[in-house]
C-alpha positions in Angstrom: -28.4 -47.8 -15.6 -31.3 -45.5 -16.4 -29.4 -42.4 -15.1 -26.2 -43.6 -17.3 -28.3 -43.7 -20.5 -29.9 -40.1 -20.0 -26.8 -39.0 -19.1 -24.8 -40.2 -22.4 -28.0 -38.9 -24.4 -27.3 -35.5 -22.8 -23.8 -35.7 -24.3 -25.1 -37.1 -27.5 -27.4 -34.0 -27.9 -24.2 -31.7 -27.6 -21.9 -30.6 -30.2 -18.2 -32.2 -29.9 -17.0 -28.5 -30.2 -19.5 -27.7 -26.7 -18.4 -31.3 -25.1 -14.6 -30.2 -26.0 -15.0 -26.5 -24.2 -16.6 -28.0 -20.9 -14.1 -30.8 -20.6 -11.6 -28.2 -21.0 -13.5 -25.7 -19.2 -13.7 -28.5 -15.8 -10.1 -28.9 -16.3 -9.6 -25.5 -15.7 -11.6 -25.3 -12.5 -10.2 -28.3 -10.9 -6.0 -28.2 -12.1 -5.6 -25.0 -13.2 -4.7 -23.7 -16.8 -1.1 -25.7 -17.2 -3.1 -28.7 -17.1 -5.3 -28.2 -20.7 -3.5 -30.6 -23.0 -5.0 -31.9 -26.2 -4.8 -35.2 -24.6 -6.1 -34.6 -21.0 -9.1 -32.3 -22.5 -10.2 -35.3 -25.5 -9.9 -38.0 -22.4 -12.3 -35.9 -20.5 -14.5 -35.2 -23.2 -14.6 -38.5 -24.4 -13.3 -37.7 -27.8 -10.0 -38.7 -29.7 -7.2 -36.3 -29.3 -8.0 -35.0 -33.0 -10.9 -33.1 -31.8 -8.9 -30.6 -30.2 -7.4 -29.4 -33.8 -10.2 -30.0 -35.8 -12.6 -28.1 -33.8 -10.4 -25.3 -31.9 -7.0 -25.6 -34.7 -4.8 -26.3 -31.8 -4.1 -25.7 -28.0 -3.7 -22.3 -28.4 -7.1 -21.7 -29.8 -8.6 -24.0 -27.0 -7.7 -21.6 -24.4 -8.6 -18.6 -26.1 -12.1 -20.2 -26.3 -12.4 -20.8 -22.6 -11.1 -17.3 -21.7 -13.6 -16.0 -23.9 -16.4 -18.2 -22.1 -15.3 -16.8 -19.1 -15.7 -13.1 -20.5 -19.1 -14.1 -21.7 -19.8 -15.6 -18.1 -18.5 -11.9 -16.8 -20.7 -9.9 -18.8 -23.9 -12.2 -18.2 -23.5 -11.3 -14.4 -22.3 -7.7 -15.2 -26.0 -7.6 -17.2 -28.0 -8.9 -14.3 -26.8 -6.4 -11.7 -29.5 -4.8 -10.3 -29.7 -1.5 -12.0 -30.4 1.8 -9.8 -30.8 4.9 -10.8 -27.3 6.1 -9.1 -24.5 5.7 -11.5 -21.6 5.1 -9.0 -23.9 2.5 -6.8 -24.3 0.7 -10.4 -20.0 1.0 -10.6 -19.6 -0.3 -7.1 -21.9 -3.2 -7.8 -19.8 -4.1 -11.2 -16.8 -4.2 -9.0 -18.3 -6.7 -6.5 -18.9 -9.0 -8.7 -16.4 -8.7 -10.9 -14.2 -9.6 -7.6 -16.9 -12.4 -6.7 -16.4 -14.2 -10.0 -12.8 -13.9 -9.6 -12.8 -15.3 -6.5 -15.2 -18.3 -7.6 -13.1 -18.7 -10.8 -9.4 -18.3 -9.8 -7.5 -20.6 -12.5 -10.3 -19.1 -15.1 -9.8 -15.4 -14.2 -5.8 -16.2 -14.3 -6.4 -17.4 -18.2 -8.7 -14.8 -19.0 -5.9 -12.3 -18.5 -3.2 -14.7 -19.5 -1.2 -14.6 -16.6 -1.0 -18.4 -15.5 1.0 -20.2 -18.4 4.3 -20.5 -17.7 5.4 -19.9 -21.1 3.9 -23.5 -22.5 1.1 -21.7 -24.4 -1.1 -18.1 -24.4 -4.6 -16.9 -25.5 -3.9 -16.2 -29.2 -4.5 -12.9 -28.0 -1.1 -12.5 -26.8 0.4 -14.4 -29.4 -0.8 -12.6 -32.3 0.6 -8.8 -33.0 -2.7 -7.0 -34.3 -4.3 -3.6 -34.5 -7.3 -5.4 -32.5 -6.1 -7.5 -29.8 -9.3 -8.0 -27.9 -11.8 -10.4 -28.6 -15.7 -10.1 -29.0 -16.4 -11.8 -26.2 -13.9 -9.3 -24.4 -14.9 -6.5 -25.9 -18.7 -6.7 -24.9 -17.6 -7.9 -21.0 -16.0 -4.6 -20.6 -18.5 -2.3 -22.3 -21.0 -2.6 -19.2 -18.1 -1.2 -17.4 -17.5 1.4 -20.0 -21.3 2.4 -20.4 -21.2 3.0 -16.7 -18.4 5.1 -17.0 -20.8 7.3 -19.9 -23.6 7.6 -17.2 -21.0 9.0 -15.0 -19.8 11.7 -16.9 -23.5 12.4 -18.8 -24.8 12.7 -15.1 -22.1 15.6 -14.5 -21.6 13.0 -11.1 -17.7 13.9 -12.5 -15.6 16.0 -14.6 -16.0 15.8 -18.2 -13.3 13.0 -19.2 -12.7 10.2 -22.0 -14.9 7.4 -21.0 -12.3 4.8 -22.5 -9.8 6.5 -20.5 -11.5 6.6 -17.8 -12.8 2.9 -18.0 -9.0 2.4 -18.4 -8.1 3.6 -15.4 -10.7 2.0 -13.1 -10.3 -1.9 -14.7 -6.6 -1.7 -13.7 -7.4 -0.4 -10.7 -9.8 -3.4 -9.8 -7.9 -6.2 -11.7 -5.0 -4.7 -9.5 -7.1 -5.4 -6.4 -8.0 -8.3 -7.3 -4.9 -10.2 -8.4 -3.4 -9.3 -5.3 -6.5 -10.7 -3.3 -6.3 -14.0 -5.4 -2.6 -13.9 -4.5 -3.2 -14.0 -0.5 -1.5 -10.7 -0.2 -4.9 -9.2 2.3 -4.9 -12.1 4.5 -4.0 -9.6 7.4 -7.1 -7.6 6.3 -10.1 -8.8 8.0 -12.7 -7.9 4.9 -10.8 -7.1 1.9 -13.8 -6.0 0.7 -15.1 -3.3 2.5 -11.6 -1.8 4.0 -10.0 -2.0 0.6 -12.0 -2.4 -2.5 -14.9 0.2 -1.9 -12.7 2.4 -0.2 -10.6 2.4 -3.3 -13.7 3.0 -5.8 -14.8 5.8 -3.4 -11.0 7.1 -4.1 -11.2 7.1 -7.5 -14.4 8.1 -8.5 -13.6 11.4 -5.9 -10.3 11.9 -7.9 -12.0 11.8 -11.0 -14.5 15.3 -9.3 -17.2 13.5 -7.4 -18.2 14.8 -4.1 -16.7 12.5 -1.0 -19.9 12.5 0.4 -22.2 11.2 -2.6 -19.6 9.1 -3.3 -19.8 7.6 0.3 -23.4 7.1 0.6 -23.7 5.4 -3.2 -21.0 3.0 -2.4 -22.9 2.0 0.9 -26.0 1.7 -1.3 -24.0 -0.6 -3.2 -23.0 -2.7 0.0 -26.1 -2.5 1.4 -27.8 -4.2 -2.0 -25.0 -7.0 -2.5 -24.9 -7.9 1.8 -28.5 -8.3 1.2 -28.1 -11.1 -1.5 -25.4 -12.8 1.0 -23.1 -12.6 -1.6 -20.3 -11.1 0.2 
């Protein structure tokens, strides 16, 4: 009894817009985007259905809240890599746990990219036809990536390129690894990991004028910090 009454004073001491976004968000984890209705996420916040519009404006709005809580999840971890003083180590880190939270956060990493709706509804931005189609909360996910890009080119580790461009290229590159990963399309490959995704940085960051060999012995560095976390 004592643990109910904390626990509804807990809930008391959120906002119904913060109880509405973690229903929604727990939804997510456990059925998968398809499933956030205003209904299902007011019944699990235990709120009326009329929270949903008054608070987000609609479905719609809803999910563009929870993928952008999931790019502000992304760039929380991106900020407490470890930093070292080797630009590409840094970039190989990023791309472990970018593929870590993916992996932890399947139906979440679909809606953050928009890719699991079937059509019923999108992240308004897809829906809406603007000059700025990213969010905030996207927007400052993906500048760790691009800043590590800048270190890159200011260290002369490559050729002198446009950092968005460059950026660009190496978050399709990853995303690309990674749906197919979340899509079961490795499951002949042992360690996906280390025969395919650091293999593929190493690749890339050589294409783009690195030296193979520097580019080797960061990206070890790189597996050698995150095995020693026991996060892979």
């Amino acid at each position: 009894m004592l643990f109910l009454l904390r626990n509804n004073f807990v809930m008391e001491k959120k906002s119904p817009r913060t109880r509405l976004l973690e229903a929604a968000m727990r939804i997510i984890e456990n059925q998968g985007p398809s499933q956030i209705k205003a209904r299902t996420v007011a019944l699990e916040a235990g709120q009326s259905t009329m929270g949903v519009y008054t608070h987000f404006g609609g479905v719609p709005e809803l999910l563009q809240a929870i993928a952008d809580e999931g790019f502000t999840q992304q760039a929380r971890l991106f900020k407490s890599i470890e930093n070292t003083d080797e630009p590409m180590t840094n970039m190989c880190l990023m791309a472990l746990e970018c593929r870590n939270f993916a992996m932890a956060n399947p139906h979440l990493y679909d809606l953050m990219f928009g890719l699991s709706i079937q059509g019923r509804y999108t992240p308004l931005r897809r829906s809406e036809a603007s000059a700025n189609e990213s969010t905030e909360a996207f927007k400052n996910s993906y500048s760790h990536l691009r800043q590590e890009c800048v270190n890159l080119i200011e260290a002369k580790y490559i050729r002198d390129i446009d950092p968005d461009v460059m950026a660009a290229q190496l978050w399709s590159a990853l995303h690309g690894f990674i749906m197919l990963e979340l899509g079961q399309h490795f499951t002949s490959c042992p360690n996906p990991t280390t025969e395919i995704l650091i293999p593929m940085c190493i690749n890339l960051i050589v294409g783009l004028g690195a030296e193979a060999q520097i580019a080797e012995n960061a990206a070890s560095k790189a597996l050698t910090i995150w095995n020693s976390k026991n996060i892979v």
